[in-house]
C-alpha atoms as an extended CHARMM CRD file, in Angstrom:
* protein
*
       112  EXT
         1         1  UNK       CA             15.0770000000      -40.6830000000       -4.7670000000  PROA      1               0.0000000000
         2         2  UNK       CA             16.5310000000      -37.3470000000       -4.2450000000  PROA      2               0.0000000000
         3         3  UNK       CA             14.1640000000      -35.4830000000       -7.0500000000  PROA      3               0.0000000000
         4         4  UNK       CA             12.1640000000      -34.1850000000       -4.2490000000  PROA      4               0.0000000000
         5         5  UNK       CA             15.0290000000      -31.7380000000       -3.1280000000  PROA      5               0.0000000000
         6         6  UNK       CA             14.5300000000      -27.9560000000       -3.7240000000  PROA      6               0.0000000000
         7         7  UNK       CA             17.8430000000      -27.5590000000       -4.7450000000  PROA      7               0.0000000000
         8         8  UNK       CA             17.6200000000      -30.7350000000       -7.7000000000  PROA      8               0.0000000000
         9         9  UNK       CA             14.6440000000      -29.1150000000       -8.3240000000  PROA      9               0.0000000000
        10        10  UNK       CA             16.0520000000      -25.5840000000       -9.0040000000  PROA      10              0.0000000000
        11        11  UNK       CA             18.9220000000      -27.3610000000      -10.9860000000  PROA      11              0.0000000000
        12        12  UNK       CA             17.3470000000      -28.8820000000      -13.5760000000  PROA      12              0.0000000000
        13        13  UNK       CA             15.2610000000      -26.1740000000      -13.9510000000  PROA      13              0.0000000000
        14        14  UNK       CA             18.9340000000      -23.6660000000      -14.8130000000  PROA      14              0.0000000000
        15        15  UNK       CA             19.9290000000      -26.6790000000      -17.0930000000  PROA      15              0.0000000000
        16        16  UNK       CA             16.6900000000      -26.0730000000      -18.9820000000  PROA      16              0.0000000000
        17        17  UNK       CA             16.5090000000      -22.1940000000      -19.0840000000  PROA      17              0.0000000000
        18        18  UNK       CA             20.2470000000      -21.4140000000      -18.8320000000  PROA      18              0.0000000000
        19        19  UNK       CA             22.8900000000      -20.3610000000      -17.0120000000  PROA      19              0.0000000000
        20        20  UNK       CA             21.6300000000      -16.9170000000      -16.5300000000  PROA      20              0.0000000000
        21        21  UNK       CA             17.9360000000      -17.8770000000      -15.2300000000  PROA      21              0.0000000000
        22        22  UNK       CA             18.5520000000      -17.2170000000      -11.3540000000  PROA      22              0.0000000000
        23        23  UNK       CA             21.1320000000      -14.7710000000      -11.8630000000  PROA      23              0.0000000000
        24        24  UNK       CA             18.4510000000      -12.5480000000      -13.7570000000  PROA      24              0.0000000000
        25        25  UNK       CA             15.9320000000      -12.8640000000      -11.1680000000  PROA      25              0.0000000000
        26        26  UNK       CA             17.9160000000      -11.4680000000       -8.6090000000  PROA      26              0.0000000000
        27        27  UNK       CA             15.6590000000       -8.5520000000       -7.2480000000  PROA      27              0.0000000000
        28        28  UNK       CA             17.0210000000       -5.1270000000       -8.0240000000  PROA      28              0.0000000000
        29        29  UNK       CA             16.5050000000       -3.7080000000       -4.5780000000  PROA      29              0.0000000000
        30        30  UNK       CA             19.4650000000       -5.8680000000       -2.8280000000  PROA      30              0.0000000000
        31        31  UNK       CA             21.8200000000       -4.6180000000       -6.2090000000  PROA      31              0.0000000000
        32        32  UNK       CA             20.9220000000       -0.7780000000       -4.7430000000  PROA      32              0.0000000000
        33        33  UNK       CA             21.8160000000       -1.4570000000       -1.6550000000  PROA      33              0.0000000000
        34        34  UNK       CA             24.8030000000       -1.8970000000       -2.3940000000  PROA      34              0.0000000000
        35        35  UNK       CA             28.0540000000        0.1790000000       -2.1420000000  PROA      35              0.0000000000
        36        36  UNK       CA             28.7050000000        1.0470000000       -5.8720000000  PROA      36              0.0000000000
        37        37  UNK       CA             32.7780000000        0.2520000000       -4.9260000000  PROA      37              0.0000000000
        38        38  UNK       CA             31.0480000000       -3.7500000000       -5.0760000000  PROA      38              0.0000000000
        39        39  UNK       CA             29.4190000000       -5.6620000000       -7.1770000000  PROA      39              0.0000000000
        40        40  UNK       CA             27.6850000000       -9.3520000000       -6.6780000000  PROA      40              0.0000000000
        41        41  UNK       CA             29.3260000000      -12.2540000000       -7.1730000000  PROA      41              0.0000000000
        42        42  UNK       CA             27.8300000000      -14.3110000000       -9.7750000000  PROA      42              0.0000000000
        43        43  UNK       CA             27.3020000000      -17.0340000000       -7.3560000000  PROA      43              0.0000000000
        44        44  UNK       CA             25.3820000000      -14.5490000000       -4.7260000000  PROA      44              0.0000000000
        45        45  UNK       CA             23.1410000000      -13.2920000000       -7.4540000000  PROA      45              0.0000000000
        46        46  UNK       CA             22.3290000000      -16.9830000000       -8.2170000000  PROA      46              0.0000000000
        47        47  UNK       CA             21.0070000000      -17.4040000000       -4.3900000000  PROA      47              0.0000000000
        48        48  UNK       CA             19.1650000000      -14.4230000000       -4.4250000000  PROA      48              0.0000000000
        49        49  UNK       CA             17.5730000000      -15.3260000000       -7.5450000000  PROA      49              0.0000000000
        50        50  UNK       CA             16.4380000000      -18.8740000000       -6.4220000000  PROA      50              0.0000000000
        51        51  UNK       CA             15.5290000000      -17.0500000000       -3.5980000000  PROA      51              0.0000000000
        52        52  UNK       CA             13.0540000000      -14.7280000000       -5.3540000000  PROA      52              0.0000000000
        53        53  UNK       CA             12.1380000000      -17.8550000000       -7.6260000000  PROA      53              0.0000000000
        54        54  UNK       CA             10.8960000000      -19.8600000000       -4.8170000000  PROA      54              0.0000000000
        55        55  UNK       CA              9.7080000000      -17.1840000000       -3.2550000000  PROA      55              0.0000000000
        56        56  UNK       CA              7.6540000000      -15.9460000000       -6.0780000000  PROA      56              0.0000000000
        57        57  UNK       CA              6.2460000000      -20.2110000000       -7.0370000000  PROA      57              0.0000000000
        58        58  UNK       CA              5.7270000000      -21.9980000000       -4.0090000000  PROA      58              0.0000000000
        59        59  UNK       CA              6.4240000000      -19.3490000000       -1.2720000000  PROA      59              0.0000000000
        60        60  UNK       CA              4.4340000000      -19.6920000000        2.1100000000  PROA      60              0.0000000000
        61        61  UNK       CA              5.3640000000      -22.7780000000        2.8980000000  PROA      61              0.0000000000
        62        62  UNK       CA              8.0390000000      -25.6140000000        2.7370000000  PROA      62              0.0000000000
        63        63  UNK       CA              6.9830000000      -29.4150000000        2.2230000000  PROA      63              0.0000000000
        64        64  UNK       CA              9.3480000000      -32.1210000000        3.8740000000  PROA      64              0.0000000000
        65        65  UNK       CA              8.3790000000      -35.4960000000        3.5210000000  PROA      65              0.0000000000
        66        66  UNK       CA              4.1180000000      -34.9420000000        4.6150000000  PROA      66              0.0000000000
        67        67  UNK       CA              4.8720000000      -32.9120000000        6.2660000000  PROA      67              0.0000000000
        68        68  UNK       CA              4.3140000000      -28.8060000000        5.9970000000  PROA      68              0.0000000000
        69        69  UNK       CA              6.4870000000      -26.1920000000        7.3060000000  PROA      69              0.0000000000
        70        70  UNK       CA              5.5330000000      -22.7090000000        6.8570000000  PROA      70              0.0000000000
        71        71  UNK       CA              7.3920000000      -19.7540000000        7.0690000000  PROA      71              0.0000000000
        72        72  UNK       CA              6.7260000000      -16.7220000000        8.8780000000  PROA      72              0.0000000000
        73        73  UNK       CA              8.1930000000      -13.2840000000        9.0390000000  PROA      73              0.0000000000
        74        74  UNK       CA              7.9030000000      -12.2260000000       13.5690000000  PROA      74              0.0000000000
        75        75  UNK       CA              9.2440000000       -9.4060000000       15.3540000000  PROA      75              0.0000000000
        76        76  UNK       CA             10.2240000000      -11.5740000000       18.2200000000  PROA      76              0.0000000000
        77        77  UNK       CA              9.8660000000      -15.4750000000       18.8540000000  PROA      77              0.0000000000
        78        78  UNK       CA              7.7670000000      -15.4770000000       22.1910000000  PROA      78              0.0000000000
        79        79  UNK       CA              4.5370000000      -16.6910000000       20.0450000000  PROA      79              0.0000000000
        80        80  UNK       CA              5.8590000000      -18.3770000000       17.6510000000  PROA      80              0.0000000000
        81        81  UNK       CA              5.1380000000      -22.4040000000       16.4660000000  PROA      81              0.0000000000
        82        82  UNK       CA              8.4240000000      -24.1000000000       16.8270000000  PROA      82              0.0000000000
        83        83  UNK       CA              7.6600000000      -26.6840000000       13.6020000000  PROA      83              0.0000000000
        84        84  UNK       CA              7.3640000000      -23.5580000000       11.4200000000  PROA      84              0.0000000000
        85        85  UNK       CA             10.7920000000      -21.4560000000       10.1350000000  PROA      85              0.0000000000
        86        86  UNK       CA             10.2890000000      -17.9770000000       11.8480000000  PROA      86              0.0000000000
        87        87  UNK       CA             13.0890000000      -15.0080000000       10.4500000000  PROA      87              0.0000000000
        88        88  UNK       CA             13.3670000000      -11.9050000000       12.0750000000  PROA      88              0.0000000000
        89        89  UNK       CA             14.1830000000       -9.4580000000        9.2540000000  PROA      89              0.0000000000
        90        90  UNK       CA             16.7680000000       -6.4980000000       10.7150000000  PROA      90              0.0000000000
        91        91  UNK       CA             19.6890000000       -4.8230000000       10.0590000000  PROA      91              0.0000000000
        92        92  UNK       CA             23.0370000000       -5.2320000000       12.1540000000  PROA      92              0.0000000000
        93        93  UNK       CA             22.2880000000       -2.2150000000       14.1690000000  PROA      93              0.0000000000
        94        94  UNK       CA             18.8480000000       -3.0440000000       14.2020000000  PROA      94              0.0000000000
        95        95  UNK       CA             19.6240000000       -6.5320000000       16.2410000000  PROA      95              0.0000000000
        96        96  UNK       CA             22.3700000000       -4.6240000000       18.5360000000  PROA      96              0.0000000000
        97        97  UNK       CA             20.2400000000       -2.0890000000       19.3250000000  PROA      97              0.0000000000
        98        98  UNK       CA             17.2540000000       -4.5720000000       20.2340000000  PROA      98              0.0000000000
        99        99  UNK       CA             19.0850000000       -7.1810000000       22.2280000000  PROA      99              0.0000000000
       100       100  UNK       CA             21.5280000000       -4.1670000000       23.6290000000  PROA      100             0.0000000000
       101       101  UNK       CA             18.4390000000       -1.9930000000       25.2330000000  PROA      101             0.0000000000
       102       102  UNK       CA             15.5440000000       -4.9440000000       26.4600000000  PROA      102             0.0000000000
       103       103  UNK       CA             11.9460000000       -3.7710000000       25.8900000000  PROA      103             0.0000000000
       104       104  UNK       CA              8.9860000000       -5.7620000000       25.9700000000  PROA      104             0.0000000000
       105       105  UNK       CA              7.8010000000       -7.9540000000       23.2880000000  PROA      105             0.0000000000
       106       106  UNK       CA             11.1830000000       -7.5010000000       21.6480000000  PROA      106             0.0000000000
       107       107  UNK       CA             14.0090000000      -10.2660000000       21.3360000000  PROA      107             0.0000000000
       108       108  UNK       CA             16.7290000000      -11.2340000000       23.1500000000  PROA      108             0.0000000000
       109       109  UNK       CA             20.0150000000      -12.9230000000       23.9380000000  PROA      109             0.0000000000
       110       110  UNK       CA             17.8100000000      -15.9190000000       25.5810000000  PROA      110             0.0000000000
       111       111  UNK       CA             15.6970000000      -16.2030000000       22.1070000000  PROA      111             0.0000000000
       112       112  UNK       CA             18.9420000000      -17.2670000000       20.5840000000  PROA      112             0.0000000000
């Protein structure tokens, strides 16, 4: 009944392959980022590296039930379909800066 779940799904496939299997696919780039006083935890390198595994299989879109849900990287959610998952990717300052000085076609407080 509950084989259809991503994260089942992602769990048998660490009981097949290891321990290690997400941890390893953790992409490089977020490690970098990183202030070199801090390392991951291994439990944050496993979610990036499901992450990047789903990301890299079955990517696009997300199936629940019949039913399809894409996801879609915007710059603000006026257009937008509301059945899809839409992620606005910013920094911190990024997002203060955008809903701190209004412009158009940009988001704000109200979109949250």
């Amino acid at each position: 009944m509950t084989d259809y779940l991503l994260h089942n799904k992602l769990s048998a496939l660490k009981s097949i392959y290891g321990s290690f299997f997400f941890r390893d696919k953790a992409p490089g780039t977020i490690k970098e980022n990183l202030r070199t006083d801090f390392d991951m935890r291994p439990y944050q390198q496993e979610a990036f590296g499901r992450f990047q595994f789903y990301w890299d299989e079955f990517a696009d879109r997300i199936q629940m039930e019949d039913r399809r849900i894409r996801v879609n990287e915007v710059d603000n959610f006026s257009a937008v379909n509301p059945d899809d998952i839409n992620i606005i990717f910013t920094t911190i300052q990024g997002l203060h800066s955008r809903l701190n000085t209004p412009r158009e076609n940009s988001i704000t407080f109200e979109d949250f």
